[in-house]
C-alpha positions in Angstrom: 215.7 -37.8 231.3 215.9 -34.0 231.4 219.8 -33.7 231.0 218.4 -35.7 227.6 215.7 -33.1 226.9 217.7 -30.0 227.4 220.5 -31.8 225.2 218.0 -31.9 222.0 216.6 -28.6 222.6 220.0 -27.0 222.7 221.0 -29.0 219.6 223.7 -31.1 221.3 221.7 -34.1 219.8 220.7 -34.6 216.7 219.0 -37.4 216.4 219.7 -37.2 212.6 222.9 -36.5 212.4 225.1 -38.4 209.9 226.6 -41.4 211.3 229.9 -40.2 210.0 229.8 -37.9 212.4 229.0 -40.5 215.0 232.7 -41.2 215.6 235.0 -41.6 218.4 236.5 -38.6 218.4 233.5 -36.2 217.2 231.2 -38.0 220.7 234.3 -37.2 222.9 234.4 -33.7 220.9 230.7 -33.2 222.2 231.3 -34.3 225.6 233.8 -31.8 226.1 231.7 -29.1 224.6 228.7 -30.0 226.6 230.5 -30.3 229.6 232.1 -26.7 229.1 228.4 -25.5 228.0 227.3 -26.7 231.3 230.2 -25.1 233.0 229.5 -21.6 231.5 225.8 -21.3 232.2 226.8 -22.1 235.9 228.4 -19.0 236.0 226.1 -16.6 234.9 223.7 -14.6 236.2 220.3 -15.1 235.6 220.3 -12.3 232.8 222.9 -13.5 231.5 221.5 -17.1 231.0 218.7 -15.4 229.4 221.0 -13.6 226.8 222.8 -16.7 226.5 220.2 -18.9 225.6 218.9 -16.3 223.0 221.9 -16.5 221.4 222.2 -20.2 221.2 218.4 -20.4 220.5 219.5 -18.1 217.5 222.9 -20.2 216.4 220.6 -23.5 216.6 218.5 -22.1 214.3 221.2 -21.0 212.0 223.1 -24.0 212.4 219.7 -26.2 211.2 219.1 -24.0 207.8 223.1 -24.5 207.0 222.2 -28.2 207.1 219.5 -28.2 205.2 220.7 -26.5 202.8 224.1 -28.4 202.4 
């Protein structure tokens, strides 16, 4: 359940997302870029996870507003 949570929150999920997106190379796309995601954070320090997720917060956020406006 919280591998799930943490998924929507970083905007891995989207549980709106076009299901033409929904295909089977764009869900192995997202594995892969999760599982590198995961990788990454493991290595950082704990400032650095702090920076990290400010930035990610940041490109969520930007990425949402390009949706909404397309």
């Amino acid at each position: 359940m919280k591998s799930i949570i943490n998924e929507l929150w970083h905007g891995n999920i989207v549980p709106q997302e076009d299901s033409r997106t929904n295909s089977k190379e764009m869900k192995e796309l997202l594995g892969y870029m999760s599982r590198h995601h995961e990788d990454l954070e493991k290595s950082f320090s704990d400032e650095q996870k702090e920076m990290f997720e400010k930035f990610h917060d940041c490109w969520s956020e930007y990425t949402r507003h390009i949706t909404i406006m397309s």
